[in-house]
Structures are given as structure tokens and as C-alpha cells.
Backbone bond lengths (Angstrom), bond angles and torsions (degrees), N, CA, C in turn:
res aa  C-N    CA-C-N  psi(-1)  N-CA   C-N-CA  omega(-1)  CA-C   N-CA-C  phi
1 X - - - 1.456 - - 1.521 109.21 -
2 X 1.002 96.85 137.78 1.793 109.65 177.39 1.361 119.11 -131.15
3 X 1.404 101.27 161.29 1.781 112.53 -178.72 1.558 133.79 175.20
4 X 0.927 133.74 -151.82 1.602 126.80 -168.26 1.578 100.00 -118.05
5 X 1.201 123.56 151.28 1.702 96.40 149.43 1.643 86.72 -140.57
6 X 1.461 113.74 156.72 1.514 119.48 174.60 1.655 122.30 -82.41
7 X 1.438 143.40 96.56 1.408 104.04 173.75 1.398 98.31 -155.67
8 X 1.307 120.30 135.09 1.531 130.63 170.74 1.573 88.63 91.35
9 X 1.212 152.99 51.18 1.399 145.61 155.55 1.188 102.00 66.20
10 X 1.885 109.71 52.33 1.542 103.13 179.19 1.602 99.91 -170.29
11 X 1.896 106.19 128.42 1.136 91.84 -151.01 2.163 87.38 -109.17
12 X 1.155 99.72 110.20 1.729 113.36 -171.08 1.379 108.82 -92.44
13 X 1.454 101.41 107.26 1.851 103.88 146.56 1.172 136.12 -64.17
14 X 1.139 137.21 140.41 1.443 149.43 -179.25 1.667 113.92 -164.57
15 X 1.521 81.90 157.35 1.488 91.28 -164.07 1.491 106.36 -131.85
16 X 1.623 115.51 150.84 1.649 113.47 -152.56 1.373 91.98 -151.21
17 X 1.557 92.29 135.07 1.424 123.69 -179.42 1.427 122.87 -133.34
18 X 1.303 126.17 126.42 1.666 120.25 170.37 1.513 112.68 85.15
19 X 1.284 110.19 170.14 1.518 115.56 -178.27 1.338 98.29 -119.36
20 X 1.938 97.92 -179.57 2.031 102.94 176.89 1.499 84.17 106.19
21 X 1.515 78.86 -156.50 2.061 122.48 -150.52 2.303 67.40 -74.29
22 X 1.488 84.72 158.73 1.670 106.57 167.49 1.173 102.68 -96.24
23 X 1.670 104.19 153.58 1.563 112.04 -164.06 1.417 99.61 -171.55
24 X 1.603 109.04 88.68 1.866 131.30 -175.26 0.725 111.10 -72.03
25 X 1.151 156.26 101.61 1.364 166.61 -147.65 2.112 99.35 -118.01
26 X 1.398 125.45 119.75 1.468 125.69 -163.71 1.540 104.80 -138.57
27 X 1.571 87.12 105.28 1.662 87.89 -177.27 1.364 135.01 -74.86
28 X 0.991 123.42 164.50 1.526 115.11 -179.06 1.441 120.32 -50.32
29 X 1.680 110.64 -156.25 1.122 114.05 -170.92 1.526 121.42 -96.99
30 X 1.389 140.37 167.17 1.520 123.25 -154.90 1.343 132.11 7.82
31 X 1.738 115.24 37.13 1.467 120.57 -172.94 1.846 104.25 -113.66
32 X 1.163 88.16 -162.35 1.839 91.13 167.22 1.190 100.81 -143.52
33 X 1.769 100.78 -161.62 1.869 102.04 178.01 1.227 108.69 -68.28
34 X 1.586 130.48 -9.07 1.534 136.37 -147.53 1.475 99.97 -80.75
35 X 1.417 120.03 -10.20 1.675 126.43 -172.36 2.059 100.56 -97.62
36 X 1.586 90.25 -7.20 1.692 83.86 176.67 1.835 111.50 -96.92
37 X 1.108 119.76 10.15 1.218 133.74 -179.19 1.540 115.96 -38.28
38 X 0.880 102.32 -70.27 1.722 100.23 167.53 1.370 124.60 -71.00
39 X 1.478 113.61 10.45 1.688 105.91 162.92 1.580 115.36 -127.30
40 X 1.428 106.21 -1.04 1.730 107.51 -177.93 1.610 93.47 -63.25
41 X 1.150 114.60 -80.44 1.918 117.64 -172.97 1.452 99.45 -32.35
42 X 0.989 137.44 -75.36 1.415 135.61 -160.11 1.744 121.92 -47.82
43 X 1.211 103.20 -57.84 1.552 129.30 -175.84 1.733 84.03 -64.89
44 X 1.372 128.08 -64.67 1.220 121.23 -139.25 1.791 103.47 -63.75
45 X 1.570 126.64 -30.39 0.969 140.64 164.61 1.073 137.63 -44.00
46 X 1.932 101.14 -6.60 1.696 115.84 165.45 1.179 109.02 -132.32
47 X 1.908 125.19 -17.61 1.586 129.78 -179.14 1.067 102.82 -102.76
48 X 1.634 107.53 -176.74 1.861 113.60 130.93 1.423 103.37 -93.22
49 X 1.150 106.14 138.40 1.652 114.44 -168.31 1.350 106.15 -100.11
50 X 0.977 138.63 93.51 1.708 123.53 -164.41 1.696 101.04 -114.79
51 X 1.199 151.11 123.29 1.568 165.68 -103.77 1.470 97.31 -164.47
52 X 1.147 134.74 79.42 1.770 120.59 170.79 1.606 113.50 -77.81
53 X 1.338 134.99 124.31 1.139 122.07 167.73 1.978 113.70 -73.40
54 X 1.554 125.50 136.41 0.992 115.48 171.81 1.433 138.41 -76.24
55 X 1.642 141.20 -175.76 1.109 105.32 176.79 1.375 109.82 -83.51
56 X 1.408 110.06 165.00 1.982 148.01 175.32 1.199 89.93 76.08
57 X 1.688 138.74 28.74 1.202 135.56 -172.16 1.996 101.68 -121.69
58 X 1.284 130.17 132.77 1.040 119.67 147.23 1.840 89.11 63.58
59 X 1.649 92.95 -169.30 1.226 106.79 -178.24 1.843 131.10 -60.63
60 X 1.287 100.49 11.62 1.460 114.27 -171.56 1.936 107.71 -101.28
61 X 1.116 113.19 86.06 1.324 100.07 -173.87 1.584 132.92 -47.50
62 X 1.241 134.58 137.74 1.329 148.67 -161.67 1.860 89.42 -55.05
63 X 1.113 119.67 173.50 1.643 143.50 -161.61 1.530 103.72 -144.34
64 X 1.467 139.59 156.66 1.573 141.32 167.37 1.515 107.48 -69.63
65 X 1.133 111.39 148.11 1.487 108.00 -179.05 1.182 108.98 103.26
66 X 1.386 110.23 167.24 1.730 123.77 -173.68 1.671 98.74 -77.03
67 X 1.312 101.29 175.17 1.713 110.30 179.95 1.660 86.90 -92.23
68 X 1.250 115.81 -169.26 1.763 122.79 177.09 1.826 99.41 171.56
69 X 0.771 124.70 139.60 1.664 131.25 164.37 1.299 100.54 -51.64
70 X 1.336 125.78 -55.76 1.597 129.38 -154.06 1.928 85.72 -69.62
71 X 0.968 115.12 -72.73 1.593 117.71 174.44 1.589 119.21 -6.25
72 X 1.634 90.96 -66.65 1.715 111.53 179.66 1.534 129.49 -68.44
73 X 1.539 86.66 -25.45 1.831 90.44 171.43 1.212 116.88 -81.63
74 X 1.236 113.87 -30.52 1.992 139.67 -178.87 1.637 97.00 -63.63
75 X 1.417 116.12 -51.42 1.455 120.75 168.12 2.282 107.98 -44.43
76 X 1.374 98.58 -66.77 1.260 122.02 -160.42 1.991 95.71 -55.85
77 X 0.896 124.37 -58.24 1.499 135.65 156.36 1.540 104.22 -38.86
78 X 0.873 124.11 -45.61 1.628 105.01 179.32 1.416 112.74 -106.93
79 X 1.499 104.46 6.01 2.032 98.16 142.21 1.258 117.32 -98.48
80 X 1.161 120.20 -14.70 1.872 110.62 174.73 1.333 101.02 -79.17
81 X 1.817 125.84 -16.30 1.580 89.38 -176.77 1.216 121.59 -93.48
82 X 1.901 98.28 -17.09 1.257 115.71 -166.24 1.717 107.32 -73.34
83 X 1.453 113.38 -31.53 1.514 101.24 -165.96 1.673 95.66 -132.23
84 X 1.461 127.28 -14.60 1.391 119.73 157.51 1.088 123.80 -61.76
85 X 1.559 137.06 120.97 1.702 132.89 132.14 1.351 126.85 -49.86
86 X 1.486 118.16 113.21 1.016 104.67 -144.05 1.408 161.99 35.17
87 X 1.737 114.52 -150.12 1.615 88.05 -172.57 1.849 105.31 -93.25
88 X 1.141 87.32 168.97 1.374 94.93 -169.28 2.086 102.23 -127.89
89 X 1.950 95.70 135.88 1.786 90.45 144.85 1.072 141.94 -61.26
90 X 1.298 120.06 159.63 1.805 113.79 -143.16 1.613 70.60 -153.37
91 X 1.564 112.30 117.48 1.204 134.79 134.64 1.476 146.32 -108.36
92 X 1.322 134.22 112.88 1.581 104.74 -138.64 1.804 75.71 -148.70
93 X 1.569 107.33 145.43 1.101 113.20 -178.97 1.444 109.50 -111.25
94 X 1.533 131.34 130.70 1.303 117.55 152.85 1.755 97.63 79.46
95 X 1.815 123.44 -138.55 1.371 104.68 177.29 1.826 125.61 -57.58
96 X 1.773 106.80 -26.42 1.326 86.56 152.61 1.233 152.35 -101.00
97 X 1.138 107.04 22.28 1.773 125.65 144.89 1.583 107.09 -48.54
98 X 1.371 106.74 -65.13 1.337 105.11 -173.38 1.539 131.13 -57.60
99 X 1.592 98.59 -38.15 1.505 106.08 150.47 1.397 117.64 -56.45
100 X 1.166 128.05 -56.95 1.531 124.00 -174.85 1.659 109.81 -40.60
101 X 1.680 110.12 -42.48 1.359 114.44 -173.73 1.683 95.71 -60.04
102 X 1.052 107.59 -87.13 1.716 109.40 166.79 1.117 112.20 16.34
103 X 1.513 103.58 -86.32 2.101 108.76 -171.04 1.251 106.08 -50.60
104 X 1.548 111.57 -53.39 1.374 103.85 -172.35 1.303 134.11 -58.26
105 X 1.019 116.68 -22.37 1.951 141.22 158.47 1.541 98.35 -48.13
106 X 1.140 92.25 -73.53 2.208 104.00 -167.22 1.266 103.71 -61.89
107 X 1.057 128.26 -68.77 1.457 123.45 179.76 1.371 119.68 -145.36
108 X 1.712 97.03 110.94 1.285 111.19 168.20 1.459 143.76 -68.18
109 X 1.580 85.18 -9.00 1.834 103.09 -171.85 1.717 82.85 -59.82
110 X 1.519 127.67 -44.89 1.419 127.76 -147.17 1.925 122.97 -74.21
111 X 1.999 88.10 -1.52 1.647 90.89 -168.88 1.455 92.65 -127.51
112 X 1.187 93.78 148.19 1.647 100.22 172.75 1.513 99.27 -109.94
113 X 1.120 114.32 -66.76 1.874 97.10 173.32 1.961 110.22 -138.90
114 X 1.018 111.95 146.92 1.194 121.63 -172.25 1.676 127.36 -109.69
115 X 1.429 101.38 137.89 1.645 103.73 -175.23 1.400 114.55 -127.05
116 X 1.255 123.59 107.99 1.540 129.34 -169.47 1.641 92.77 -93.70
117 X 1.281 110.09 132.25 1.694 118.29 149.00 1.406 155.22 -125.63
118 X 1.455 122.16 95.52 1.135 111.76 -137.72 1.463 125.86 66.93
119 X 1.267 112.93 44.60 1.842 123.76 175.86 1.454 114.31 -124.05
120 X 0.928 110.83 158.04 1.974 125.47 -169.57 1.022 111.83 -148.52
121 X 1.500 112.16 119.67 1.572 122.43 169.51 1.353 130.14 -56.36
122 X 1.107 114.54 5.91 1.495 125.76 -167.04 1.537 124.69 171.31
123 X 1.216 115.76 164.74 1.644 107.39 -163.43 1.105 133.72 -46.76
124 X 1.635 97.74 -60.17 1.544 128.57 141.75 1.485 140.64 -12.77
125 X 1.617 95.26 0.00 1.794 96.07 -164.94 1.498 74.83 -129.24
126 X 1.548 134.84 44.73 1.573 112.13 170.78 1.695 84.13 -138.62
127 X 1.312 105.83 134.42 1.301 120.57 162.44 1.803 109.56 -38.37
128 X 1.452 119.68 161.05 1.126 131.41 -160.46 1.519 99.15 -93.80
129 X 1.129 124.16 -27.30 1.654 135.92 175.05 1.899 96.17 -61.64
130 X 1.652 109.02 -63.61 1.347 96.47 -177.41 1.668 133.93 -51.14
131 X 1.277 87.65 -40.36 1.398 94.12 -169.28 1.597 102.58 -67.71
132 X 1.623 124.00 -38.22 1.420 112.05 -172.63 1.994 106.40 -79.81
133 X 1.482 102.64 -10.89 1.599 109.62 160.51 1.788 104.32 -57.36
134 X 1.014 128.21 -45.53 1.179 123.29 -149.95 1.465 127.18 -84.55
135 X 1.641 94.60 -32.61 1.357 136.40 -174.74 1.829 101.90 -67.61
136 X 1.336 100.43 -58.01 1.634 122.13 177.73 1.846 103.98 -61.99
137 X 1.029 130.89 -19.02 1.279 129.86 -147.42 1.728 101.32 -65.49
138 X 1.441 122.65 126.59 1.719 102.01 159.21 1.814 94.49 -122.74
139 X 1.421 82.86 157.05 1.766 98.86 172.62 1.282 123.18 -39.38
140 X 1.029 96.13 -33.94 1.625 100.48 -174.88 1.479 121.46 -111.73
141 X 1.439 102.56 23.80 1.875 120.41 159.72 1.058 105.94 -42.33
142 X 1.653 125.81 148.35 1.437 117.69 112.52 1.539 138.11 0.68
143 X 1.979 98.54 -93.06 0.844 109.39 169.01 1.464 126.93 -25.67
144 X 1.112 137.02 -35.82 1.286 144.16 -156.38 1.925 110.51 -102.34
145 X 1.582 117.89 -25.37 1.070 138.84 136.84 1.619 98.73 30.73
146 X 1.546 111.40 -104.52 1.068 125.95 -177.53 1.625 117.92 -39.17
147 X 1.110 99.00 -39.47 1.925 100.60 -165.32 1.123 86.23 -86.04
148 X 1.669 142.10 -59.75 1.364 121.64 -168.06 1.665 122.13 -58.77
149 X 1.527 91.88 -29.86 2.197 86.37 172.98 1.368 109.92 -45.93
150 X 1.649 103.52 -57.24 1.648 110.72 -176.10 1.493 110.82 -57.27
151 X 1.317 132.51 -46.46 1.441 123.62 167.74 1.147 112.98 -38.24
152 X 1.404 117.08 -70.24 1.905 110.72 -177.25 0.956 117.73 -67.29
153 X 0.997 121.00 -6.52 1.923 125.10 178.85 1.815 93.64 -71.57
154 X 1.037 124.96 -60.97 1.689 131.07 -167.85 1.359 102.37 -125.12
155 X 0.961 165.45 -7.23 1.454 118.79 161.76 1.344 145.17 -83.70
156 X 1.315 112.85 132.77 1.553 123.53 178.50 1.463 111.43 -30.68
157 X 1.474 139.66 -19.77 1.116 136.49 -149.53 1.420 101.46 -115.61
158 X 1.335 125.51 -15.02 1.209 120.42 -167.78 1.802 127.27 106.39
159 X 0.817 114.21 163.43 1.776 122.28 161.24 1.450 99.30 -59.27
160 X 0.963 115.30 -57.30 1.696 111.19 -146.64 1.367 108.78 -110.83
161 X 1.991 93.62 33.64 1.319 90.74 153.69 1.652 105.32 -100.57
162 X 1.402 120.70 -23.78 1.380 137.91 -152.94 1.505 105.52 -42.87
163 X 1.868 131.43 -26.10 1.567 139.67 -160.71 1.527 75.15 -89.90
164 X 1.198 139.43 -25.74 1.977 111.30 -160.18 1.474 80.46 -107.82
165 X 0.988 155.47 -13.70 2.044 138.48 156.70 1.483 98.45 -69.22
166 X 0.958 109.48 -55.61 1.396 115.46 -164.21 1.923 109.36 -50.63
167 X 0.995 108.18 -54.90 1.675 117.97 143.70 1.433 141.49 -48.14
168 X 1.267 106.26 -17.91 1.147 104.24 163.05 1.050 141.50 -107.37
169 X 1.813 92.29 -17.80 1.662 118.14 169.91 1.677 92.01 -57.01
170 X 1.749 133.40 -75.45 0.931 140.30 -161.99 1.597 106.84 -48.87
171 X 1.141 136.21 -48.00 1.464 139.00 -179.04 2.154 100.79 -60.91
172 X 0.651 90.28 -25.96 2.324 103.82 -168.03 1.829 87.33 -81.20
173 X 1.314 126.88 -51.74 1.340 144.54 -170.19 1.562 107.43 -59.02
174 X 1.135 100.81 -61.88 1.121 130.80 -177.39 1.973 119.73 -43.90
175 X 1.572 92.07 -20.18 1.685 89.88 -163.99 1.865 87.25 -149.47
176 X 1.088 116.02 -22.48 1.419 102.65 -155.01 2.042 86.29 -130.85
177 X 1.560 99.68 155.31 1.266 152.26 9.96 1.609 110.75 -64.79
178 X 1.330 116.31 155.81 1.419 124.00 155.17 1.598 126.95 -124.29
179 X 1.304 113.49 37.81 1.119 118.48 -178.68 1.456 111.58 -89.73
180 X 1.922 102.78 134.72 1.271 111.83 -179.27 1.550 127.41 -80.30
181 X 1.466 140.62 153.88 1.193 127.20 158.80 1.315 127.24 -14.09
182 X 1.817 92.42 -63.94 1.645 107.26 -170.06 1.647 119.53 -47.99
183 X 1.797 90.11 -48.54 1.511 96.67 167.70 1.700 133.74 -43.07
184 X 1.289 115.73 -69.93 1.068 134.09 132.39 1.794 107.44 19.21
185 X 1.628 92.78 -97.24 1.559 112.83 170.87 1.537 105.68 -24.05
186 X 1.647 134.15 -39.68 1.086 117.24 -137.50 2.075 89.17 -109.49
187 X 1.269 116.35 -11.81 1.679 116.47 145.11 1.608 131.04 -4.04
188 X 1.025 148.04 82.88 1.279 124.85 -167.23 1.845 110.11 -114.84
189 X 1.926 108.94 18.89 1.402 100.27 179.48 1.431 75.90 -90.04
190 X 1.497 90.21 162.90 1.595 119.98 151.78 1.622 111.45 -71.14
191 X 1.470 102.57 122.35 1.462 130.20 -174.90 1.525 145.93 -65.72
192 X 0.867 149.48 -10.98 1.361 148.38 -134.88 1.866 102.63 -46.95
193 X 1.430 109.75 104.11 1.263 114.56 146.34 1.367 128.16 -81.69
194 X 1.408 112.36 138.72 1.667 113.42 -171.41 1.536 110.77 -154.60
195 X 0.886 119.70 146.66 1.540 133.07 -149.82 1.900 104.72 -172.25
196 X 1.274 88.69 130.09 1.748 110.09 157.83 1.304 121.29 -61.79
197 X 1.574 128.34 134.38 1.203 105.39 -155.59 2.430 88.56 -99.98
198 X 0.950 92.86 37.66 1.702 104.92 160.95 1.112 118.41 -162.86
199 X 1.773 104.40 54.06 1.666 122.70 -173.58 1.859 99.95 -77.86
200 X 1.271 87.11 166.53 1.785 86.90 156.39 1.307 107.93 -103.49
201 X 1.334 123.93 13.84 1.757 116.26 144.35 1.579 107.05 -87.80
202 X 1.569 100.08 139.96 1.845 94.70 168.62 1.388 115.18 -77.22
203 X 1.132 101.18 148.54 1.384 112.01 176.56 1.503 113.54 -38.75
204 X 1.907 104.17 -51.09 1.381 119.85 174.24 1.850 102.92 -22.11
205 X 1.719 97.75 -86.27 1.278 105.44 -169.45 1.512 135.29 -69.38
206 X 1.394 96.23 8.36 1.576 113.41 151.12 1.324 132.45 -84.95
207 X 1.376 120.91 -12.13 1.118 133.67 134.13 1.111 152.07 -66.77
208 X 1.080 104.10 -35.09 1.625 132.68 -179.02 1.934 90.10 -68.06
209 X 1.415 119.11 -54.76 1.455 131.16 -163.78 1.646 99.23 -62.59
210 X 1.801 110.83 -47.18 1.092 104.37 -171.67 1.604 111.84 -76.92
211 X 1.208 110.53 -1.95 1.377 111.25 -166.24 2.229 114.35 -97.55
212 X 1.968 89.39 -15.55 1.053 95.41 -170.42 1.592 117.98 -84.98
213 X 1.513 86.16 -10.20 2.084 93.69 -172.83 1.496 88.58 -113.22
214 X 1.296 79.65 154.23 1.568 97.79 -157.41 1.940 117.51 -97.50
215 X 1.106 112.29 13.88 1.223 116.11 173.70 1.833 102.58 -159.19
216 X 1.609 96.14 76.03 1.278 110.97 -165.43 1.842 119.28 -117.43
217 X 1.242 115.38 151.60 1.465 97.81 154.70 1.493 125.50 -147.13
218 X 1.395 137.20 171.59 1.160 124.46 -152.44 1.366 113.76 -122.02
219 X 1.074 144.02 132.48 1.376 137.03 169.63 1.779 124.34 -140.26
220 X 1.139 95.58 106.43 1.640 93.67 -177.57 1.595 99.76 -105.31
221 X 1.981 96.33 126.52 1.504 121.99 156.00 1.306 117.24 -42.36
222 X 1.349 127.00 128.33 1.628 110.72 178.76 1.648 89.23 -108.63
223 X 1.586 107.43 130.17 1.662 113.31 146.25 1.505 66.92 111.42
224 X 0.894 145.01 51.66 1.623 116.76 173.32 1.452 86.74 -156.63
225 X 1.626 106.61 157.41 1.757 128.65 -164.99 1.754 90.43 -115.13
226 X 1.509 107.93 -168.54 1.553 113.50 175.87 1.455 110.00 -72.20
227 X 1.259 117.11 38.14 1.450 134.19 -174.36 1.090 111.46 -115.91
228 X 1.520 123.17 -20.49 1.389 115.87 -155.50 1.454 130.42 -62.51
229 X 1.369 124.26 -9.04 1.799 116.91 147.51 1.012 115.32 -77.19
230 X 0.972 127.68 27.29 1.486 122.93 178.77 1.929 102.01 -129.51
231 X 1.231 115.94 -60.96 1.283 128.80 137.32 1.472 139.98 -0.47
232 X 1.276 96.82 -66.14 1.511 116.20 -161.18 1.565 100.38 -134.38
233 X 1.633 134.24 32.70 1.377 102.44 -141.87 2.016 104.77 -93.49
234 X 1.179 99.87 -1.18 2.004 79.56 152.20 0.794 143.39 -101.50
235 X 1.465 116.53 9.29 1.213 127.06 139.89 1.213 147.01 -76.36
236 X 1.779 102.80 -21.44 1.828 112.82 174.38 1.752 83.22 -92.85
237 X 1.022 122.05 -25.24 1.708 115.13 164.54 1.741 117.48 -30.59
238 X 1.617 75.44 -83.35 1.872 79.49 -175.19 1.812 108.35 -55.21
239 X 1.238 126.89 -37.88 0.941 121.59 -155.91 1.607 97.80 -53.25
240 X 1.109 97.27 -58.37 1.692 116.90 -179.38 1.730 102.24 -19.19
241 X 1.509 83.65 -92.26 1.497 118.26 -173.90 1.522 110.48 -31.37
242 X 1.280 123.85 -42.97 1.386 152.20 -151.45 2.245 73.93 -82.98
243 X 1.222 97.43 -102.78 1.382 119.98 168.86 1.808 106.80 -6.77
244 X 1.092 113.31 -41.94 1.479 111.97 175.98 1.704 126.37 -90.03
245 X 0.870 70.51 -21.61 2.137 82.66 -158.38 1.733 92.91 -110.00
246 X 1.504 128.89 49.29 1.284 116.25 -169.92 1.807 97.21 177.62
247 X 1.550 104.93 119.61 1.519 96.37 172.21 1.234 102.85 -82.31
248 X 1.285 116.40 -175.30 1.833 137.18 -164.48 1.436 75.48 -72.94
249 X 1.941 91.23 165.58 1.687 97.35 171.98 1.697 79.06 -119.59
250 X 1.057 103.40 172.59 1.645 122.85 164.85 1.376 110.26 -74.69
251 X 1.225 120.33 128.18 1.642 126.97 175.77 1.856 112.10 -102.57
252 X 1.351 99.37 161.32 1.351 107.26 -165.46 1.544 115.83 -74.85
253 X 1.367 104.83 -16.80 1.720 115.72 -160.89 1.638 98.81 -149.56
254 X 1.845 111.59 57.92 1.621 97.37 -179.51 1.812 121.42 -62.67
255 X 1.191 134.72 126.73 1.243 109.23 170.47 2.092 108.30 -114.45
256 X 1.283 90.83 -55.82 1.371 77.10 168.00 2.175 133.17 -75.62
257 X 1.285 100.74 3.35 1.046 121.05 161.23 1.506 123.96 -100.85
258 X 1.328 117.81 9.00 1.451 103.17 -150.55 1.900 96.62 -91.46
259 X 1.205 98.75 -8.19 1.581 101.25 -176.21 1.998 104.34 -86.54
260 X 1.663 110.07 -8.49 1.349 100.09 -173.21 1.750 106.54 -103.07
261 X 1.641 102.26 32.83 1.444 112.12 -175.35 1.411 112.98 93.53
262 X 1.150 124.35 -25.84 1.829 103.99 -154.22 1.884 106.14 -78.74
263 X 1.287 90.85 153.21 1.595 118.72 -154.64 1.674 105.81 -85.98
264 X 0.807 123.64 158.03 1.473 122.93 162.43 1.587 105.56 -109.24
């Protein structure tokens, strides 16, 4: 089921699946919900799965002004309050990873536990191939193929709006995320970081991310690119699912946990 909802001078599509605990699912960047395909059925069979498209994204028409993370999470916060009961899981792949980090910073009352995929706190956490991918990018790539079908497929704005997103995504890329460690540190959902182990995040700074929040855990896809729900998806499936529906177990040899109690 799909639809509009109005709030903060922004009129947001999203799409809803399943009953239970809420579970936001935030797609990447110039994509739609159409990249969550292989996890709406699955997930929805234990949540309510509810999918917001953001704005200049999908069915949510673009807004004046540049795009920005801080923008999109400020958006994402005033759809969990407006149409979430309570708090809700926050799974967000890629730019919405980065949003997910976002909410979870501003307000934690709003997450119960969080799943970043393929996301980076900062510029610095994208391989040197991506970033000069990104830089080079025109609207009317190849590469870009896929995301522009889905643009003209749904947006309110037209085809020929797709060169002024497409520009702005690259200018937002270009400089932002800027989130610090410290920040990070100050996180208090429980985490699941996850990454392809031939992401265009480095491994490095997938560690570094999982290492910076403090009630975190790590899982790298093997054989899989910044694709890997799409890729791999019963396996970033269970991981998920597994990851949500299950407290920590106690490990035999905690070291970087050993200060948050766990026992041997």
C-alpha cells in the first residue's frame, strides 16, 4: 500500500507493508523504494514495514534549495512523528544509512535499533574510484541508467527535472557527510553495521563507524559490492532480521565489550 502524507512543507510518499513493531526502511541515494524489493516481503512478515521516499527522490517531489543529509533527516523526523507510533527500526542503506545516523544523533527517543548499509560518516570513508565516479557523473550516463528509469517512472517533477537532482545529489556527495567520531560515540541505539566486503565504503571506515558507537555490531557480506541487498538478499535478510528480533548473546572472550558487562 502506498500514499502521500503531508508534514513540515513536504508532501512524502511511502509505502507500507505488514503488521507489529515499525520498521522504516530509507533508501539510498537517487533511488526509490523499488531498490527495497527483496526485503519488503520478508521483513514485513515480522514488522510493519513502512518505506518513505525522500524529497527529489521517487514519488516525493524535489523542494528549492540544495539536498543536505541534515535536511533529509529533519524531513525523516517529521515522518516518524507524524505517522509513526512510537519508536521505530531504522534501516537505511547507503545515503539512508547516513540519514539513519542523523535521526539517531537528534533523537533517540525515535529509534529502537538501527541498521546502516553501506553508509559513511564522512567523505573519507568512500574509496577513491567512488568519489572520482561521482564527480564525473552526468544525467544522462549509463551508469546512472537504472536510477533515471526509476526517476521517470514516478516523479511528480518530471524527466527533465532528473539533471537539477542529479546535481545536487553530486554537490551533497561531494562535501557531506560530516559527522564526527565523537558524535557517533554519543549513539545509544543498538547498531548493526554492514557493508559488502567490495563496497565503495572501505572496509577501514566500516570499522572505524562500527567501532565508534558504542553498542555496535559488524557484519561484512562476502562476494557482494554496495549492492549487497540486492545481491545477496537472504542473507543481508537474515542478517537483518536475526540482528533485530534477538538481544546480544554473551561471548566467550569479550574484549571490546568487556567493559559493557559481558561474561565469559
Amino acid at each position: 500500500m502506498g500514499g502521500y502524507l503531508e508534514h513540515g512543507g513536504l508532501r512524502a510518499w511511502y509505502d507500507e507493508q505488514g503488521v507489529g513493531a515499525p520498521l522504516v526502511l530509507l533508501h539510498g541515494g537517487l533511488s526509490t523504494n523499488a531498490t527495497w524489493s527483496a526485503q519488503m516481503s520478508d521483513l514485513a512478515g515480522h514488522f510493519r514495514v513502512i518505506a518513505p521516499e525522500r524529497r527529489g527522490h521517487g514519488h516525493t517531489p524535489d523542494v528549492d534549495g540544495p539536498l543536505s543529509y541534515d535536511a533529509m533527516a529533519t524531513d525523516t523526523i517529521g515522518f516518524l512523528t507524524a505517522f509513526v507510533d512510537g519508536p521505530a527500526h531504522l534501516v537505511g542503506w547507503s545515503d539512508g544509512g547516513i540519514v539513519g545516523l542523523l535521526v539517531a544523533m537528534a533523537r533517540p527517543d525515535l529509534v529502537r535499533k538501527l541498521v546502516v548499509i553501506g553508509a559513511n560518516y564522512d567523505v573519507s570513508g568512500l574509496v577513491p574510484e567512488a568519489m572520482e565516479g561521482v564527480a564525473s557523473l552526468r544525467a544522462e550516463s549509463d551508469d546512472l541508467e537504472m536510477y533515471r528509469t526509476q526517476y521517470e517512472a514516478t516523479s511528480p517533477d518530471g524527466p527533465d527535472h532528473w539533471p537539477v537532482v542529479v546535481a545536487k545529489f553530486k554537490e551533497m556527495v561531494a562535501t557531506q557527510p560530516t559527522i564526527s567520531v565523537e558524535q557517533l560515540g554519543g549513539i545509544t541505539a543498538s547498531t548493526l553495521v554492514l557493508v559488502g566486503d567490495d563496497d565503495i565504503i572501505t572496509l577501514d571506515h566500516s570499522g572505524n563507524l562500527f567501532r565508534a558507537i558504542p553498542s555496535s555490531e559488524l557484519a561484512v557480506v562476502p562476494g557482494a559490492s554496495h549492492f549487497a541487498m540486492m545481491e545477496k538478499p537472504e542473507l543481508v535478510n537474515r542478517l537483518v532480521l536475526d540482528f533485530l528480533q534477538r538481544d546480544p548473546v554473551p561471548t566467550y572472550m569479550p574484549l571490546r565489550r568487556a567493559s559493557a558487562g559481558a561474561q565469559s
